[in-house]
mmCIF file of the N, C-alpha and C atoms, coordinates in Angstrom:
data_MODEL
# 
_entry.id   MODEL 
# 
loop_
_atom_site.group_PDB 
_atom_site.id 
_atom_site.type_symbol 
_atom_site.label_atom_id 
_atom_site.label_alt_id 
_atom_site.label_comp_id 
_atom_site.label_asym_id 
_atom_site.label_entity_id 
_atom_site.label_seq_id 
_atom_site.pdbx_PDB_ins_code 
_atom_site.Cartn_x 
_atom_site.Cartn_y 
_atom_site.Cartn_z 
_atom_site.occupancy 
_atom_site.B_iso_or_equiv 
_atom_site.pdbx_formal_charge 
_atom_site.auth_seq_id 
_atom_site.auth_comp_id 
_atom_site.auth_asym_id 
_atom_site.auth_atom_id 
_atom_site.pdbx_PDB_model_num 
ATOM 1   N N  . UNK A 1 1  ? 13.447 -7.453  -9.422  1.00 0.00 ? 1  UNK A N  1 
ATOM 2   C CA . UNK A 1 1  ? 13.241 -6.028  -9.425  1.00 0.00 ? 1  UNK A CA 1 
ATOM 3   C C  . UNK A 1 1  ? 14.281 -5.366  -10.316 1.00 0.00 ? 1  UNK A C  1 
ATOM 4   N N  . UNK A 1 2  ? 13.567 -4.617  -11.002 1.00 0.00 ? 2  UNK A N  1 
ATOM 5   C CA . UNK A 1 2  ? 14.826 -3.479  -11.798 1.00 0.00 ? 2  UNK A CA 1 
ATOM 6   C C  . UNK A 1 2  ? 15.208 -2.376  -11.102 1.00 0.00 ? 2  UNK A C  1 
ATOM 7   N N  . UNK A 1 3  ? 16.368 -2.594  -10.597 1.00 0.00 ? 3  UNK A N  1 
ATOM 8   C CA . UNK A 1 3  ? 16.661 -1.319  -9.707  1.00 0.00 ? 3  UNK A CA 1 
ATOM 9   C C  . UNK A 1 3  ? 17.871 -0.737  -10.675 1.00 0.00 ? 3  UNK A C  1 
ATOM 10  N N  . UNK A 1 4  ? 17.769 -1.034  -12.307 1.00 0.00 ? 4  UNK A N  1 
ATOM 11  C CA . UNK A 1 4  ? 19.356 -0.295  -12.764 1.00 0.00 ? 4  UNK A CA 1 
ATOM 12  C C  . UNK A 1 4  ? 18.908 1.403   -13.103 1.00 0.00 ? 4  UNK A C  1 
ATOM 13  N N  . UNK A 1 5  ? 17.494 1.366   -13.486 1.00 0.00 ? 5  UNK A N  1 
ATOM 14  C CA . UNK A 1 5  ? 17.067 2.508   -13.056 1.00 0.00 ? 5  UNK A CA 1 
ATOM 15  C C  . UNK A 1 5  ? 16.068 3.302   -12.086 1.00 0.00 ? 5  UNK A C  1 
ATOM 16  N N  . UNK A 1 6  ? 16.800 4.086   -11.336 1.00 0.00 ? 6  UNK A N  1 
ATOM 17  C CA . UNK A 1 6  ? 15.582 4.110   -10.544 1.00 0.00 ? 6  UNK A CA 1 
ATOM 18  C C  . UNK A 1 6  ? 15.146 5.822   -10.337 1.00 0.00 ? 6  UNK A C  1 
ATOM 19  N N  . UNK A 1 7  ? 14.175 5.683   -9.868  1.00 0.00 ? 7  UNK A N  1 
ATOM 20  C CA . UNK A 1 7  ? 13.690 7.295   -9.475  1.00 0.00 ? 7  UNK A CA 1 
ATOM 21  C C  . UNK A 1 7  ? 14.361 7.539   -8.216  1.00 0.00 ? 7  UNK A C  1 
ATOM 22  N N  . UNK A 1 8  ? 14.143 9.587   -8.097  1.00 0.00 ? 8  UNK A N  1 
ATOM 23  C CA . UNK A 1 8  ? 14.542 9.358   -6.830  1.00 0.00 ? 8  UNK A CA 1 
ATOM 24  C C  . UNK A 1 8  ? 13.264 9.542   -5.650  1.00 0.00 ? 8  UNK A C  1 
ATOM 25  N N  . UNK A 1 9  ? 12.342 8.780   -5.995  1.00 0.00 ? 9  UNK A N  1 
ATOM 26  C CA . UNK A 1 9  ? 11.422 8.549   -4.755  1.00 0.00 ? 9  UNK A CA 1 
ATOM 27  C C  . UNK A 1 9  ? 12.243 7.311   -4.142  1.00 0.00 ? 9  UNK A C  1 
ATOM 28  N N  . UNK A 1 10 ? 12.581 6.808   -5.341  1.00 0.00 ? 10 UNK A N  1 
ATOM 29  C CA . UNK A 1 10 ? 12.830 4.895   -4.757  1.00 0.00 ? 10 UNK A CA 1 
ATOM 30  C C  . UNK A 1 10 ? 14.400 5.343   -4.303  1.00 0.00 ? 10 UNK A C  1 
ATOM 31  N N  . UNK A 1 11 ? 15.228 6.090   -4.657  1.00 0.00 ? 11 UNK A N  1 
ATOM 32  C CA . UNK A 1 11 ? 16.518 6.233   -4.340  1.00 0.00 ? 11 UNK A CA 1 
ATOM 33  C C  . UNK A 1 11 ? 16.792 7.032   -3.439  1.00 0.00 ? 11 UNK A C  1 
ATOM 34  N N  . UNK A 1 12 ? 16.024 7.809   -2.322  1.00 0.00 ? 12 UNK A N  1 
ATOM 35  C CA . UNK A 1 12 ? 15.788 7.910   -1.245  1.00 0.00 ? 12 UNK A CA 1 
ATOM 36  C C  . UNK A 1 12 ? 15.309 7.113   -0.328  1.00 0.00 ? 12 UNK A C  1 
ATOM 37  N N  . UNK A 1 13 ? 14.808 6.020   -0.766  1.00 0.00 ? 13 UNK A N  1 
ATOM 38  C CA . UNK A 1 13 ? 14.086 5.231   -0.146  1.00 0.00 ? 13 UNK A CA 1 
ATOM 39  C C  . UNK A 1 13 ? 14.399 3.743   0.071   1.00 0.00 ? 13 UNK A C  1 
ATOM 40  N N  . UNK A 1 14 ? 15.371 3.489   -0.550  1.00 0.00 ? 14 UNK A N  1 
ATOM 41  C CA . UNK A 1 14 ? 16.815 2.182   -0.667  1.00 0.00 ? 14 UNK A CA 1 
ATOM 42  C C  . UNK A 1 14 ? 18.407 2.558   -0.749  1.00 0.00 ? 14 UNK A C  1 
ATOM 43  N N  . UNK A 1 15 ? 18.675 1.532   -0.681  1.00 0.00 ? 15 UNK A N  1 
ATOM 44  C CA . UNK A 1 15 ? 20.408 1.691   -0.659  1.00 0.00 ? 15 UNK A CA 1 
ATOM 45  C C  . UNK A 1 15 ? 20.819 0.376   -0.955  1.00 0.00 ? 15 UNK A C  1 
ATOM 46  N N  . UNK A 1 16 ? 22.046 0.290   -1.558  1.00 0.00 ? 16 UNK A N  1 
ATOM 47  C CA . UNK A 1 16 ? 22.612 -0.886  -1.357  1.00 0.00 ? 16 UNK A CA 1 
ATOM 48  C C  . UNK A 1 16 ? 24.425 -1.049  -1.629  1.00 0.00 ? 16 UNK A C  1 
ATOM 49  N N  . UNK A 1 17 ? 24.681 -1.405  -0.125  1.00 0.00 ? 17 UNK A N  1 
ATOM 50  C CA . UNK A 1 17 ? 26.254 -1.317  -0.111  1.00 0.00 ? 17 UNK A CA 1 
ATOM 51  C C  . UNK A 1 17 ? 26.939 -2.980  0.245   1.00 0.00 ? 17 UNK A C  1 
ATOM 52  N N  . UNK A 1 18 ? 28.083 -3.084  -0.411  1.00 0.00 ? 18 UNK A N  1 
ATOM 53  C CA . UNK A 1 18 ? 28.807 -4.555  -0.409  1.00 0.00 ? 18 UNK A CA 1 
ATOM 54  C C  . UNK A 1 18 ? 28.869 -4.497  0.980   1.00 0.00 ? 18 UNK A C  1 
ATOM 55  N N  . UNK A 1 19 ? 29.006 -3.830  1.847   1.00 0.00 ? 19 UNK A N  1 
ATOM 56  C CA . UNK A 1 19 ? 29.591 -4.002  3.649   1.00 0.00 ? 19 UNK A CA 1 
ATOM 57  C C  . UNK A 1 19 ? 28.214 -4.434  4.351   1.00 0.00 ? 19 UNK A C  1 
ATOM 58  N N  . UNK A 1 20 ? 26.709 -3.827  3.596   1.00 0.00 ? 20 UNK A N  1 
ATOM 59  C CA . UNK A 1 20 ? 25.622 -3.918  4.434   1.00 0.00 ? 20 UNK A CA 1 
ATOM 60  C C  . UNK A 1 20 ? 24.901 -5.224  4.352   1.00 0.00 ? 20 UNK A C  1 
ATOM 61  N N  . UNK A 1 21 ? 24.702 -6.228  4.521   1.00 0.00 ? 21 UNK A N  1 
ATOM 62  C CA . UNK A 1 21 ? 24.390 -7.791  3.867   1.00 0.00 ? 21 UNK A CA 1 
ATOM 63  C C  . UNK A 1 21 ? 24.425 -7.792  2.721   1.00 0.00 ? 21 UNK A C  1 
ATOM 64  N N  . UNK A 1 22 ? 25.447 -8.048  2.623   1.00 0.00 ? 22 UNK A N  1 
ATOM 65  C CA . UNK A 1 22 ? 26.464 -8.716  1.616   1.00 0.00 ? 22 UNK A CA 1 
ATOM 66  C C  . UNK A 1 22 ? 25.721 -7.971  -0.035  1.00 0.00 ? 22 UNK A C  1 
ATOM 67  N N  . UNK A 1 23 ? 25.782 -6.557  0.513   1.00 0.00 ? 23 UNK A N  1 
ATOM 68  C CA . UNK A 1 23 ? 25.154 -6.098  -0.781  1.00 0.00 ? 23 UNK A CA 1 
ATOM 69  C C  . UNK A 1 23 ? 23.994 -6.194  -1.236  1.00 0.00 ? 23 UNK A C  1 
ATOM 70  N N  . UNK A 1 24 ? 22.826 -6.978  -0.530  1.00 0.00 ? 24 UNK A N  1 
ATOM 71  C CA . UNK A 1 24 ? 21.238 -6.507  -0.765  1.00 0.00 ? 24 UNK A CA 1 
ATOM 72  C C  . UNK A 1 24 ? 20.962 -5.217  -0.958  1.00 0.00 ? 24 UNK A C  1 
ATOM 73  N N  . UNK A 1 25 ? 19.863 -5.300  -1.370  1.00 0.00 ? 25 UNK A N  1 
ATOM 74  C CA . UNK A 1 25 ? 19.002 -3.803  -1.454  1.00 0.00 ? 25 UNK A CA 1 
ATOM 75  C C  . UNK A 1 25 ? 18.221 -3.878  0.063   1.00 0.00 ? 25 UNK A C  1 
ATOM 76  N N  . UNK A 1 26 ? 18.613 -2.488  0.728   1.00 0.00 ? 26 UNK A N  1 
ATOM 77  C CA . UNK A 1 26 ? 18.094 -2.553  2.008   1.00 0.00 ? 26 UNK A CA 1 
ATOM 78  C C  . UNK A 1 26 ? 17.068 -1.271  1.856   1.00 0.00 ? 26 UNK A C  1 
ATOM 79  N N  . UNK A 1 27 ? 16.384 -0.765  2.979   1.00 0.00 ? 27 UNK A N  1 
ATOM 80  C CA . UNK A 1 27 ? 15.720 0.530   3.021   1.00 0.00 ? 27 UNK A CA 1 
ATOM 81  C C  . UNK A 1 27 ? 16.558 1.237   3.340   1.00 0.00 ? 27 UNK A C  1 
ATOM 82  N N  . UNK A 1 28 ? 16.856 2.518   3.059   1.00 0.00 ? 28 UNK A N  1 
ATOM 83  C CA . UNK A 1 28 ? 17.819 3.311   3.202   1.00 0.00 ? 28 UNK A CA 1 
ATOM 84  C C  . UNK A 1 28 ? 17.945 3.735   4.744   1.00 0.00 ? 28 UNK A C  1 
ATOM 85  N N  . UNK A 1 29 ? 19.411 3.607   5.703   1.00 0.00 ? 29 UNK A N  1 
ATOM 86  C CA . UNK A 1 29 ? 19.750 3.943   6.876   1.00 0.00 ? 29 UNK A CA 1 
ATOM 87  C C  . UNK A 1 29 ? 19.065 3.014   7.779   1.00 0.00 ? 29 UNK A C  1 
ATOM 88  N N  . UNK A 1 30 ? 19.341 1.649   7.123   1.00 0.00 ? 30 UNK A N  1 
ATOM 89  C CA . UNK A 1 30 ? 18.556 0.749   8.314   1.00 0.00 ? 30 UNK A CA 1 
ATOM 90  C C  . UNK A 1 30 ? 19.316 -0.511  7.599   1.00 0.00 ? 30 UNK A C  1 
ATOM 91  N N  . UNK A 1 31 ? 19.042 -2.079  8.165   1.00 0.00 ? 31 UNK A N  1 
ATOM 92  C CA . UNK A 1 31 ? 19.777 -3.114  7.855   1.00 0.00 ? 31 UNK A CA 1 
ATOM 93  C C  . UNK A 1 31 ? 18.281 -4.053  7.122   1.00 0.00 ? 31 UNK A C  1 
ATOM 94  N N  . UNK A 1 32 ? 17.618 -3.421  7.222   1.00 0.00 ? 32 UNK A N  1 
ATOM 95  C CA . UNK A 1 32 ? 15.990 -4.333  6.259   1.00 0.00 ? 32 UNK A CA 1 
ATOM 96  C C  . UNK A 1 32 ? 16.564 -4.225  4.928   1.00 0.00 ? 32 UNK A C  1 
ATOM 97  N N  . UNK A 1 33 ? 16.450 -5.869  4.361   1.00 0.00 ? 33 UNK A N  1 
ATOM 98  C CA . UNK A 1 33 ? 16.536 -5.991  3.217   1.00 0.00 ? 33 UNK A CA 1 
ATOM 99  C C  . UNK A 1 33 ? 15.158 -5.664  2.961   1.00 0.00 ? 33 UNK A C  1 
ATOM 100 N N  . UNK A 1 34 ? 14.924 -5.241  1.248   1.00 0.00 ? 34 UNK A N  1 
ATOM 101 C CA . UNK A 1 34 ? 13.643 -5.465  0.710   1.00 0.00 ? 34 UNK A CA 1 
ATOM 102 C C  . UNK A 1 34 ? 12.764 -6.756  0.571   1.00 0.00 ? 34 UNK A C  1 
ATOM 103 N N  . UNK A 1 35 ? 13.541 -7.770  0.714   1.00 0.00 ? 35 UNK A N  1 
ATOM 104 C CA . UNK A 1 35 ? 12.914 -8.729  0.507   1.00 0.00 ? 35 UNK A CA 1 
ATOM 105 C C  . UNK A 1 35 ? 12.059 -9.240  1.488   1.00 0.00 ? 35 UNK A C  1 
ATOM 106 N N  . UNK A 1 36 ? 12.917 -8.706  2.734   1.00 0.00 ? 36 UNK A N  1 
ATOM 107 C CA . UNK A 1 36 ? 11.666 -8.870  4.322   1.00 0.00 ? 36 UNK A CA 1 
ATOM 108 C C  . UNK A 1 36 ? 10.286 -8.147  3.730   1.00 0.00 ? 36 UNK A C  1 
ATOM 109 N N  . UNK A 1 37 ? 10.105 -7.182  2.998   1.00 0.00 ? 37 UNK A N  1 
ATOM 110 C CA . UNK A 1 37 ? 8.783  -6.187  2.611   1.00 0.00 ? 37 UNK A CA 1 
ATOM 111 C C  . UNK A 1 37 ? 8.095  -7.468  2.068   1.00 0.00 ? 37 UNK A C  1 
ATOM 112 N N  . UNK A 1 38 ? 8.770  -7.923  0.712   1.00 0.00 ? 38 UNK A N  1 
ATOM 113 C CA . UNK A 1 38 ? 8.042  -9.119  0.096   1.00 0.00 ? 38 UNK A CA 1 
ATOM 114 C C  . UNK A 1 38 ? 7.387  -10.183 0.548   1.00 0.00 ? 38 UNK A C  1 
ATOM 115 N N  . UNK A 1 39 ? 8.783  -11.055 1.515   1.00 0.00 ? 39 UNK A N  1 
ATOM 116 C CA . UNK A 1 39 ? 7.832  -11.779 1.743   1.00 0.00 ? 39 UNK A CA 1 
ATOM 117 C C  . UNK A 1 39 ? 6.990  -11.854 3.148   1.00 0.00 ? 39 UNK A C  1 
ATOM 118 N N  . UNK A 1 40 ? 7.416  -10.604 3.611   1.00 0.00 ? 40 UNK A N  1 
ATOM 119 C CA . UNK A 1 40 ? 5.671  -10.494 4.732   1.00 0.00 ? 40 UNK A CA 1 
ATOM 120 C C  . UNK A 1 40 ? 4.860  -10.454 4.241   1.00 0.00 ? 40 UNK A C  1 
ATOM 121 N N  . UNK A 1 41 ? 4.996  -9.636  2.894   1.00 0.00 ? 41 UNK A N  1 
ATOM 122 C CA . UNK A 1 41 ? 3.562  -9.405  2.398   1.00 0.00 ? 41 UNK A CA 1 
ATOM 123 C C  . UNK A 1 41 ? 2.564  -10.331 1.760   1.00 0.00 ? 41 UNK A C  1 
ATOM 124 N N  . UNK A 1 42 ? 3.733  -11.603 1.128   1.00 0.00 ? 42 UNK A N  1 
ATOM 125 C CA . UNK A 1 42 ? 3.235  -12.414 0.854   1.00 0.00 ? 42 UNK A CA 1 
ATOM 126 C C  . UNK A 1 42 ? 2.599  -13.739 1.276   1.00 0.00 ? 42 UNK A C  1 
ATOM 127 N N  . UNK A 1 43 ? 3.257  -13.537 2.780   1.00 0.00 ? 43 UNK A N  1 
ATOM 128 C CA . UNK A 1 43 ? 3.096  -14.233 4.146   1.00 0.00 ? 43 UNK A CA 1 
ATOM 129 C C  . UNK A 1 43 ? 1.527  -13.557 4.870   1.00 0.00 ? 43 UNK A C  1 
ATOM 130 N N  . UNK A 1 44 ? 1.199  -12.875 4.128   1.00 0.00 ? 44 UNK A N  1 
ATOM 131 C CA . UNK A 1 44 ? -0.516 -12.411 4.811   1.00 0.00 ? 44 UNK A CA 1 
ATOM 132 C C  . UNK A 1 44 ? -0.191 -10.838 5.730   1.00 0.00 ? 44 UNK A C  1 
ATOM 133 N N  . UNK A 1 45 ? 1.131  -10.334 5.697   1.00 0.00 ? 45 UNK A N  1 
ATOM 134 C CA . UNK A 1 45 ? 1.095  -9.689  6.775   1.00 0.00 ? 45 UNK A CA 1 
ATOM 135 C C  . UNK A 1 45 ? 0.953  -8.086  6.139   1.00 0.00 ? 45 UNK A C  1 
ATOM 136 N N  . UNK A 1 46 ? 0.425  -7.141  6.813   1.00 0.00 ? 46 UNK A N  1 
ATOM 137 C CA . UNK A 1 46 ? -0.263 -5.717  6.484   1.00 0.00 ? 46 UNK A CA 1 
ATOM 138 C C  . UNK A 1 46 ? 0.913  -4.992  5.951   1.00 0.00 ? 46 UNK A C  1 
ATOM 139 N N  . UNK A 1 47 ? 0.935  -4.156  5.565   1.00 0.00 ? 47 UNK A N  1 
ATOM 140 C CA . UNK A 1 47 ? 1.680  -2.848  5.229   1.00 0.00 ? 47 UNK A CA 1 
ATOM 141 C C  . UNK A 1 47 ? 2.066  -2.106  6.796   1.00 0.00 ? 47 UNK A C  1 
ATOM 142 N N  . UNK A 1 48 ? 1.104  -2.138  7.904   1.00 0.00 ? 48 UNK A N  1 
ATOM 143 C CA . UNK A 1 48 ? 0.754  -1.986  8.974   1.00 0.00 ? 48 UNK A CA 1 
ATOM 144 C C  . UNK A 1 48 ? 1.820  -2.572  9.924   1.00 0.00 ? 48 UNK A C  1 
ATOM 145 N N  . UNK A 1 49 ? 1.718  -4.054  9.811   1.00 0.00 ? 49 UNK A N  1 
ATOM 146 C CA . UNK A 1 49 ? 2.158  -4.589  10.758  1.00 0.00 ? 49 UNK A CA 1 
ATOM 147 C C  . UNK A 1 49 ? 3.625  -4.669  10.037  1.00 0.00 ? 49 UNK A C  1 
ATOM 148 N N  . UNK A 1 50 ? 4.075  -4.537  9.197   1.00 0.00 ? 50 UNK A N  1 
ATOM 149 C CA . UNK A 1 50 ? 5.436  -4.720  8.820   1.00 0.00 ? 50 UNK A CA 1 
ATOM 150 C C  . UNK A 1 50 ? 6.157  -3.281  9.330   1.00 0.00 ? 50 UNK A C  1 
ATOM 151 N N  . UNK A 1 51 ? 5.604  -2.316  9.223   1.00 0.00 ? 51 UNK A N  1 
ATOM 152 C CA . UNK A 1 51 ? 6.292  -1.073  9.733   1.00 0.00 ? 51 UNK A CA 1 
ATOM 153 C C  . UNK A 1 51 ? 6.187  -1.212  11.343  1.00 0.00 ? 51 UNK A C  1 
ATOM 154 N N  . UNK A 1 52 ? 5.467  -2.016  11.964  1.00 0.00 ? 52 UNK A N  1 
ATOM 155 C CA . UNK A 1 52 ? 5.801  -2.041  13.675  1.00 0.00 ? 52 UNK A CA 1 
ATOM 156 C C  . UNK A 1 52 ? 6.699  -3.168  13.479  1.00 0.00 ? 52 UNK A C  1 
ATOM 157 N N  . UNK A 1 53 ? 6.956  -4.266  12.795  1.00 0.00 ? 53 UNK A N  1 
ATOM 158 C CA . UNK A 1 53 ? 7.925  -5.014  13.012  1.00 0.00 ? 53 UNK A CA 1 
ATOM 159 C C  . UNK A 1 53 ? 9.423  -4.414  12.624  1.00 0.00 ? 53 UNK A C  1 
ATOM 160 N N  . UNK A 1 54 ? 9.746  -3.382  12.080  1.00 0.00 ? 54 UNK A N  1 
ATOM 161 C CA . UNK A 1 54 ? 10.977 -3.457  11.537  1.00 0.00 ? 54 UNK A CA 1 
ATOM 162 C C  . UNK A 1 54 ? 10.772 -1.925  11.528  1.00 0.00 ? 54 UNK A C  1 
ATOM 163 N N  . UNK A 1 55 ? 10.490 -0.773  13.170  1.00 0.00 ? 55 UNK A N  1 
ATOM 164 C CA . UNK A 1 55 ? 10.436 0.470   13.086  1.00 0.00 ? 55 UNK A CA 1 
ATOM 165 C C  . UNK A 1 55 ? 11.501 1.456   12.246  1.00 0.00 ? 55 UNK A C  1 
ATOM 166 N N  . UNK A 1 56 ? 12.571 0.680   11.894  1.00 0.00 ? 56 UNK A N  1 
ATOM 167 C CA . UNK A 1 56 ? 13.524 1.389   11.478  1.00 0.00 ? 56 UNK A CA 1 
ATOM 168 C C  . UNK A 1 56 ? 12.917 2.021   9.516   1.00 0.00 ? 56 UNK A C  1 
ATOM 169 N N  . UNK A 1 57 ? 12.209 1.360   9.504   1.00 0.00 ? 57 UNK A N  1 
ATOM 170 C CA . UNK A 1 57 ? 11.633 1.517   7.660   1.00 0.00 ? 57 UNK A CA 1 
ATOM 171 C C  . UNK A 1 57 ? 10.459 2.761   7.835   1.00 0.00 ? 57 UNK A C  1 
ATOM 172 N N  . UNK A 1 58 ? 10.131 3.298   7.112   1.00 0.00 ? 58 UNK A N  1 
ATOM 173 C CA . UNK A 1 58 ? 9.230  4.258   7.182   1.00 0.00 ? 58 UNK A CA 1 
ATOM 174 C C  . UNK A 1 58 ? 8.303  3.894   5.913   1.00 0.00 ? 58 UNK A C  1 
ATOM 175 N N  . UNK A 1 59 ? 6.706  4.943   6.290   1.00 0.00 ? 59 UNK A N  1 
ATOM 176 C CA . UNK A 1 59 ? 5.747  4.004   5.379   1.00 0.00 ? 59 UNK A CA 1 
ATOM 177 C C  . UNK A 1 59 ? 6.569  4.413   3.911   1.00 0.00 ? 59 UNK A C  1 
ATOM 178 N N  . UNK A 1 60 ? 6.667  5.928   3.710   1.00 0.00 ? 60 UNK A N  1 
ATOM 179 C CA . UNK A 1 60 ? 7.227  6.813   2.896   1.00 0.00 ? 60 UNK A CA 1 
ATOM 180 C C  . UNK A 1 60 ? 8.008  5.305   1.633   1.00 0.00 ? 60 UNK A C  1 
ATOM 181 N N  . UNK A 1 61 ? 9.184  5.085   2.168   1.00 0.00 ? 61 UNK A N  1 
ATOM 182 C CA . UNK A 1 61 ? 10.006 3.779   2.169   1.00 0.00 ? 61 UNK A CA 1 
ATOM 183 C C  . UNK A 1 61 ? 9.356  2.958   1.119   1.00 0.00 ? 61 UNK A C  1 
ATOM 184 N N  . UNK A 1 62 ? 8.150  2.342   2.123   1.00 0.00 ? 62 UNK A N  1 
ATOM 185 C CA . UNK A 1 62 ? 7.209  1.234   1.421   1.00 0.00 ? 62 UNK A CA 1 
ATOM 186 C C  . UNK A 1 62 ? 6.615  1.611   0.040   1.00 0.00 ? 62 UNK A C  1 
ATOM 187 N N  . UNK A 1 63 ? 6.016  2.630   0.104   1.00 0.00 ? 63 UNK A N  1 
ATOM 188 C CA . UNK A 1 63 ? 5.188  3.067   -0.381  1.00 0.00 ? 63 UNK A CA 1 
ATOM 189 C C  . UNK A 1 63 ? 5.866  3.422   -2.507  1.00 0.00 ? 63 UNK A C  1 
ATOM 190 N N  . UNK A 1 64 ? 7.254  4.052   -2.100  1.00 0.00 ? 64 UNK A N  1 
ATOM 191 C CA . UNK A 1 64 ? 8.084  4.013   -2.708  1.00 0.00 ? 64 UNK A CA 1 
ATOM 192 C C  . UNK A 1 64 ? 8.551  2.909   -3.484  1.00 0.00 ? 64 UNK A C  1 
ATOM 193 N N  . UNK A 1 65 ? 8.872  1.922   -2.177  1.00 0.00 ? 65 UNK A N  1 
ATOM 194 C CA . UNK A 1 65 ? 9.361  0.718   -3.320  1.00 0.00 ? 65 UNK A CA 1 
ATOM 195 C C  . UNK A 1 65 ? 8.203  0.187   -3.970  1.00 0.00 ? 65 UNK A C  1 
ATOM 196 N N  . UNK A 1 66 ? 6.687  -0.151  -3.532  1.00 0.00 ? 66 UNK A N  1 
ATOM 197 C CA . UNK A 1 66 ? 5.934  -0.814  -4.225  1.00 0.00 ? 66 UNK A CA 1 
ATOM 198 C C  . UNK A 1 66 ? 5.571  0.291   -5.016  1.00 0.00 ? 66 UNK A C  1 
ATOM 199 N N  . UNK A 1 67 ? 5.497  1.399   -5.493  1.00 0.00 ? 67 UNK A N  1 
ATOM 200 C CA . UNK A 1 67 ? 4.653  2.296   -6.699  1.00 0.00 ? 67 UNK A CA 1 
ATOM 201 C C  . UNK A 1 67 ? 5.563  1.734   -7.517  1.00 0.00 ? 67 UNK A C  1 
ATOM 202 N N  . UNK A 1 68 ? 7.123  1.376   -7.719  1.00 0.00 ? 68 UNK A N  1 
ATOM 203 C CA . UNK A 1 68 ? 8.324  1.550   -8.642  1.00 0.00 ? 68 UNK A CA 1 
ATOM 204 C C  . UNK A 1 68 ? 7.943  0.209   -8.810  1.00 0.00 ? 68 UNK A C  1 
ATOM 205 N N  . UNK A 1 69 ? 7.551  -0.599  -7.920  1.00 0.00 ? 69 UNK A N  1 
ATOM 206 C CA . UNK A 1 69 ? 6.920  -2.256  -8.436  1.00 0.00 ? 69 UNK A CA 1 
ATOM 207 C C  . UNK A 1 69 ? 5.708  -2.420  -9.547  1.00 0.00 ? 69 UNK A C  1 
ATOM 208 N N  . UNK A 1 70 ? 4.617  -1.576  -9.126  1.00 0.00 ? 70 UNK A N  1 
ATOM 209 C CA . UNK A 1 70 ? 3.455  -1.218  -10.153 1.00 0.00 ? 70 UNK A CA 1 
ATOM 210 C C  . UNK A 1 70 ? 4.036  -0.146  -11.375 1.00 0.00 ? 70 UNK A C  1 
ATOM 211 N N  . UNK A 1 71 ? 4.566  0.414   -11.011 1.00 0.00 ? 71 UNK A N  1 
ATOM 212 C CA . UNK A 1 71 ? 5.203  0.991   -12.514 1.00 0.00 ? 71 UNK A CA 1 
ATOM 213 C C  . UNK A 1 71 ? 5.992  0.273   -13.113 1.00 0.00 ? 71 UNK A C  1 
ATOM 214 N N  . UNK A 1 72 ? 7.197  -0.865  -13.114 1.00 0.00 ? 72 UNK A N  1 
ATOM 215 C CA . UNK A 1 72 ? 7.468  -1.715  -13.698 1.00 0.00 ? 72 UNK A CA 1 
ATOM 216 C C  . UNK A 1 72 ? 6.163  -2.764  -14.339 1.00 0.00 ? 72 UNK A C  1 
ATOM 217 N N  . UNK A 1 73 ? 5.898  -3.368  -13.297 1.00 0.00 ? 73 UNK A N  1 
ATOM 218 C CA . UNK A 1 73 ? 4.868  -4.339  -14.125 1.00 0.00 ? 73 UNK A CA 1 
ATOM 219 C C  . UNK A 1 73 ? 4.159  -3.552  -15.356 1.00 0.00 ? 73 UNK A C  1 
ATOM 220 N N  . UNK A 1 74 ? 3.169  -2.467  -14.775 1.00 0.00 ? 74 UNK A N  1 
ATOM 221 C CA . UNK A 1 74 ? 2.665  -1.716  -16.128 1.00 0.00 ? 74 UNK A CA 1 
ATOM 222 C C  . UNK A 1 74 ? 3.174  -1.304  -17.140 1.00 0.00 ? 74 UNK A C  1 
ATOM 223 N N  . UNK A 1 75 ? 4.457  -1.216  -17.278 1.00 0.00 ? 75 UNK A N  1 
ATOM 224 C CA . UNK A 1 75 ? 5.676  -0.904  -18.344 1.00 0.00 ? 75 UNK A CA 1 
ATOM 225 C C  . UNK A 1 75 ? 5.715  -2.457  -18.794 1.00 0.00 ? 75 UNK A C  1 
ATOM 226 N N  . UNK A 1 76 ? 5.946  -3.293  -18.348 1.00 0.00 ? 76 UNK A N  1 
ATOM 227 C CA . UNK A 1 76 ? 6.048  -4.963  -19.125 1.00 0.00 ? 76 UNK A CA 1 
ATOM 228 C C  . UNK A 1 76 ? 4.844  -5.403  -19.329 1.00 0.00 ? 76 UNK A C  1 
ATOM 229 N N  . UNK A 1 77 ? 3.491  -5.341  -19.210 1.00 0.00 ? 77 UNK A N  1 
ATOM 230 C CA . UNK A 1 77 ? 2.509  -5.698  -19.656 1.00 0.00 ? 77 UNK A CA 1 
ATOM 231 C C  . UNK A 1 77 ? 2.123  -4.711  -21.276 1.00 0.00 ? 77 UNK A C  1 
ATOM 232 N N  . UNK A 1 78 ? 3.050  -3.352  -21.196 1.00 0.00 ? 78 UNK A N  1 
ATOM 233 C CA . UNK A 1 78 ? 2.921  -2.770  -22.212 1.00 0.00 ? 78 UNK A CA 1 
ATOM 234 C C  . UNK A 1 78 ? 3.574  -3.449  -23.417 1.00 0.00 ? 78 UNK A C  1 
ATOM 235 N N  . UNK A 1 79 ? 4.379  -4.162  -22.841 1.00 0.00 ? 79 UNK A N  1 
ATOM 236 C CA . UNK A 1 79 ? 5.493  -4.100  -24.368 1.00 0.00 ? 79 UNK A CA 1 
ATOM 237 C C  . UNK A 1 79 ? 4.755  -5.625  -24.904 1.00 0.00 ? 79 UNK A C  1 
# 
């Protein structure tokens, strides 16, 4: 993920501090790394069921980090 620039949909919507695991990118005001988003999702599991597993994330959150995911890719399929 390119997070050296980011919007602030996505920068409301992450954080990432050396004290909070060990400096991951988490959802902002919670201890979920992003990467739990990934690989549930890639594990079969809903958009749905990941926000009842880990209430502390909001859809807002999700929704955020994956548009900044589809706007990257569509920016590298451009070039």
């Amino acid at each position: 993920m390119n997070f050296y620039m980011i919007d602030s949909n996505l920068s409301s919507a992450i954080e990432r501090h050396p004290q909070k695991l060990s400096g991951a990118w988490i959802f902002r005001v919670t201890r979920v790394p992003l990467s739990a988003l990934f690989e549930n999702l890639k594990d079969g599991a809903s958009i749905d069921e990941f926000l009842e597993w880990f209430p502390g994330v909001r859809r807002e959150q999700v929704v955020a980090v994956l548009d900044h995911e589809l706007a990257t890719l569509s920016e590298m399929a451009e070039v």
